[in-house]
N, C-alpha and C positions, 0 to 999 in steps of 0.2 A: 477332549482326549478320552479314548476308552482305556479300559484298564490294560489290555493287551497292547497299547501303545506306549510303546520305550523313548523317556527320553532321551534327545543326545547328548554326548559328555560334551564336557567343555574344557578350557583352556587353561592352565593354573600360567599365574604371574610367572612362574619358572619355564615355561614354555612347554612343560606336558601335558599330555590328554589325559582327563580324568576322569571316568566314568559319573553321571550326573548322582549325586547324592550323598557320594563321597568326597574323603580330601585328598590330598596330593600328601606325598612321606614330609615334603617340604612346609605344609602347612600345621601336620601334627606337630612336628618340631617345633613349629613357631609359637602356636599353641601352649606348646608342654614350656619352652623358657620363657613367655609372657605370664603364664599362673603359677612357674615357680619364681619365680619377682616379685607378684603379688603374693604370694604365702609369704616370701622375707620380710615383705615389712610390715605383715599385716598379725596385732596382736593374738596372742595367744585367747581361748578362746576361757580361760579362768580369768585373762585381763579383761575382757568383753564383758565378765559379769555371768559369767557361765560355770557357779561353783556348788558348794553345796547347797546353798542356801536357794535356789534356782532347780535345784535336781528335786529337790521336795516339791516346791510350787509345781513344777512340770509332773511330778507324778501324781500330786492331789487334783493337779486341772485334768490329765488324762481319764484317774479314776470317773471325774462327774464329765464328762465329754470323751466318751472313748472312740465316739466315729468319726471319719474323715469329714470336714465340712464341707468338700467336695463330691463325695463318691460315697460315702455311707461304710467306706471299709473299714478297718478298726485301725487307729489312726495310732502312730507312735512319733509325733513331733509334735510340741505347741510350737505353733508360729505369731509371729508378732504383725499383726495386720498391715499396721503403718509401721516401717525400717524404725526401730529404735537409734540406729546410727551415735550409742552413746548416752542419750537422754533417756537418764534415770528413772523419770518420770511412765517413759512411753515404755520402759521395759518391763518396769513392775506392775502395771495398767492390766488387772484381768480382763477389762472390758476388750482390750487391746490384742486379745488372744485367741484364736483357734487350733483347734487341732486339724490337722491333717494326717497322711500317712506320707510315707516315705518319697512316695512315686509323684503325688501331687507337689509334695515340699519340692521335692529337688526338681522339677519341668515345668510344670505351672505358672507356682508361685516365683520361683526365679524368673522367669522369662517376663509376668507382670510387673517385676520388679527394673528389669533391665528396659522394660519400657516407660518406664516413668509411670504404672500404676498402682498404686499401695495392695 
């Protein structure tokens, strides 16, 4: 396909045409009350282990690692390589840590994560 070629919309489960790339009103909605569900029962992010004691570790590993480990841009996240998912061990693990920036954190690394790769 060249770049000048559009693709067609397609079909939403609700039976409207929807331009290709976007969603249907019907699929935001679903969307927005499926990850307001998961925000209710999902702890708090001080119960996660994201307190003070965490905010120092993240700003002394920023300081010695300030670029994305993706992009080179100046990175304002440590992320946890392998999902700590709780385990103590894996959260406070510096080996276990990079930094990224915001952009790679939140598209990237979520989307390897929702693929089953660390």
């Amino acid at each position: 396909m060249t770049s000048t070629t559009r693709r067609p919309p397609h079909l939403c489960t609700c039976g409207k045409v929807v331009p290709h790339g976007t969603l249907c009103a019907c699929q935001v909605a679903s969307r927005r009350a499926r990850n307001a569900r998961h925000d209710a029962r999902r702890p708090s992010a001080r119960q996660r282990g994201y307190d003070r004691r965490w905010e120092k570790a993240r700003a002394d590993f920023l300081a010695q690692h300030p670029c994305c480990a993706m992009c080179e841009a100046p990175a304002t996240v440590v992320d946890h390589v392998i999902p700590h998912r709780g385990n103590a061990r894996l959260f406070w693990d510096p080996t276990n840590w990079q930094s990224l920036c915001e952009h790679h954190h939140n598209s990237t690394k979520q989307r390897q994560e929702r693929e089953g790769q660390p």
